[in-house]
C-alpha positions in Angstrom: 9.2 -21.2 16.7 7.1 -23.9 14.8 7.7 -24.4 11.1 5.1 -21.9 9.3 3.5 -25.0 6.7 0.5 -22.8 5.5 -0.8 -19.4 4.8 -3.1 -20.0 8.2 0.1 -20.8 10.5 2.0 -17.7 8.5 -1.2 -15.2 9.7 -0.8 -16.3 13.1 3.1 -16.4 13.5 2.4 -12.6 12.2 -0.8 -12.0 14.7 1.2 -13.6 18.2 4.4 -11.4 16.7 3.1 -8.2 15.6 4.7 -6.1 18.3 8.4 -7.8 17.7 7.7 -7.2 14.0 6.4 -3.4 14.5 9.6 -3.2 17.1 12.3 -3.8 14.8 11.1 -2.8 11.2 12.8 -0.2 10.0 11.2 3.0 8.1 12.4 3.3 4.6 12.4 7.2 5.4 14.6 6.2 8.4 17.4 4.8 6.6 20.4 6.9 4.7 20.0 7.4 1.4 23.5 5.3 0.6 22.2 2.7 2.4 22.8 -1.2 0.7 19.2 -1.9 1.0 18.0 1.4 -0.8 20.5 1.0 -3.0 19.8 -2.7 -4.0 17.7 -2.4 -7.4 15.9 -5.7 -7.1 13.7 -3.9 -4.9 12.7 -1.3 -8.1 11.9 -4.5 -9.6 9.6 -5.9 -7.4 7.9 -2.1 -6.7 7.2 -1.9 -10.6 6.5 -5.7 -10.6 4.2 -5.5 -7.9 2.9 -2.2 -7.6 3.1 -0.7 -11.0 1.9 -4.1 -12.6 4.6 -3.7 -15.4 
């Protein structure tokens, strides 16, 4: 894989890999709920951050 140097080379590393991408994400619904990553409250951070524009 080529080094991504721009938001153009990013868009299509994401268009020529969208089915490895879709194949192993995982569903947040999918996951435990004492899972590390749920668990992991950086990711509250960036939700409000991001989301809730707090």
């Amino acid at each position: 894989m080529s080094e991504i140097r721009s938001v153009q080379n990013y868009k299509d590393f994401l268009k020529d890999n969208r089915e490895l991408l879709h194949k192993n994400a995982v569903r947040i619904e999918d996951l435990s709920p004492d899972d590390d990553w749920i668990l992991d409250e950086e990711w509250d951070r960036i939700y409000e951050q991001e989301f809730l524009n707090i």
